[in-house]
N, C-alpha and C positions, 0 to 999 in steps of 0.2 A: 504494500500500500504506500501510496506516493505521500510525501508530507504534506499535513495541511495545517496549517495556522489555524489554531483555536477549536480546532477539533481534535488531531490527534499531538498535537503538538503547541507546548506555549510560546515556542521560538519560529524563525525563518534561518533558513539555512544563510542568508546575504548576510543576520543578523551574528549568527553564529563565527561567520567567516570574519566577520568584525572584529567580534569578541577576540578571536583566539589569533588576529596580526599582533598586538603588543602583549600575548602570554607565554609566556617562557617553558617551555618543555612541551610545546604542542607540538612538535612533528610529524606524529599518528593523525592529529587532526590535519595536517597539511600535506600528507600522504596520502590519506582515504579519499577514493571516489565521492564523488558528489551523491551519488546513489547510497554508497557507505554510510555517510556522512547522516545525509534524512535521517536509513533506518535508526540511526545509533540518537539522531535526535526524538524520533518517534518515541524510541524505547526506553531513553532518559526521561524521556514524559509521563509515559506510562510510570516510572517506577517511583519520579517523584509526587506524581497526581496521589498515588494510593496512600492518601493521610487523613486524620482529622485535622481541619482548618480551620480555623480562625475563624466566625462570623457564618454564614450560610450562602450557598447557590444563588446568584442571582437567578435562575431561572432553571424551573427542571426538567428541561427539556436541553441546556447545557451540555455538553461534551466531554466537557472538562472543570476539575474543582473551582479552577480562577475561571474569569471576575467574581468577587462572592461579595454581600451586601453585609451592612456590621461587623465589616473587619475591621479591627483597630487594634491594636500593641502597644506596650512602651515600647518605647526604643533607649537603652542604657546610654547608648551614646550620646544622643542627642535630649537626652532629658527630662522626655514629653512625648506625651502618647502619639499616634499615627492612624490616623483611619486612613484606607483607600476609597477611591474612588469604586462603583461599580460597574467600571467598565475597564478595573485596573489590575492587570497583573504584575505582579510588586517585582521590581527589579532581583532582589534575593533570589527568587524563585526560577524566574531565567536563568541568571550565574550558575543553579544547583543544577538544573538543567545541561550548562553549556559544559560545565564541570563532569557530572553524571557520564553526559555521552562523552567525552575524553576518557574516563575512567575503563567503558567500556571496549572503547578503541584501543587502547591500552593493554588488557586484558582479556586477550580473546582466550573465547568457549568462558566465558567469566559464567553465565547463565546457560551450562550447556550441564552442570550438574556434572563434570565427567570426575573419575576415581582418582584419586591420588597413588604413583605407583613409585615404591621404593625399589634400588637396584638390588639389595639385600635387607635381610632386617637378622639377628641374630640374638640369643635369650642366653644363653650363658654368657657373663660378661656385658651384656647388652650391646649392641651395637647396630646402627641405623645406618644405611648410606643410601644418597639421594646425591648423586653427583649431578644428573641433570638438573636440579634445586625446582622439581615438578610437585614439590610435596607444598610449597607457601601457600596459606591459604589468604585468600583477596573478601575481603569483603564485599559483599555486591553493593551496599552504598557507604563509600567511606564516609567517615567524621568530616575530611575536609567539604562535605556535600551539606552535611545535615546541619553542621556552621551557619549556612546559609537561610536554611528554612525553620531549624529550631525557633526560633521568639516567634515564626507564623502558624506554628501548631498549638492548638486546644489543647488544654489544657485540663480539660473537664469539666463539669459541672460548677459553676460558684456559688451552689448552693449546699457543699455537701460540707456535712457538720464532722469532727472528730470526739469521740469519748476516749481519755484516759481512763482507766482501772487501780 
């Protein structure tokens, strides 16, 4: 499926090609096909879409989680809360996107589930070897992703009480 803005994707690949001229270690992104390129943005969508959000759907008949109405944060850095707009997908969320698919490109078969195989593995003495170093395990969404979109995830309910004992 080809990319589409705001359906299957919160970015544009023009926007994409932007982002990653002044980021430093994007090679994979400057190497992959343009076709490459979608699918990995497609699927950076999909995996950072799949959250509890901040505020609610603009509309549900929507595509995707962003634009959503009553969204608002603090923002630490700036001192002072932040509502979006509802026709607004908040810059973070892009970057985690533009990040996400790098990550994937990066990491191929990353979502392919396949097994970890050592050259040997030995139990007296114990001893592991992995010279090909196929045993790292990658997280499918790093910390440097979720940086990005933590302070726009729910947080839960504000109405929920706690009892000490």
């Amino acid at each position: 499926m080809a990319l589409e803005l705001n359906t299957n994707s919160f970015v544009s690949l023009d926007d994409a090609d932007v982002y990653f001229e002044t980021r430093i270690d994007s090679k994979n992104w400057d190497d992959a096909s343009d076709e490459l390129k979608e699918d990995a943005l497609v699927t950076a969508t999909q995996i950072i879409d799949n959250h509890s959000w901040i505020g609610s759907a603009v509309s549900s008949s929507q595509a995707l989680a962003w634009p959503r109405k009553n969204a608002i944060y603090y923002d630490d850095r700036m001192g002072q809360e932040i509502k979006f707009s509802e026709s607004e997908t908040p810059a973070a969320v892009k970057t985690a996107v533009y990040e996400q698919a790098l990550h994937l490109l990066n990491n191929e078969d990353l979502l392919a589930g396949t097994v970890q195989n050592f050259e040997s593995i030995s139990v007296g003495s114990i001893s592991i070897t992995d010279s090909n170093n196929d045993v790292v395990r990658t997280s499918i969404k790093p910390s440097s992703v979720m940086k990005y979109i933590r302070p726009l995830l729910s947080r839960g309910s504000t109405n929920s009480w706690w009892r000490s004992n």
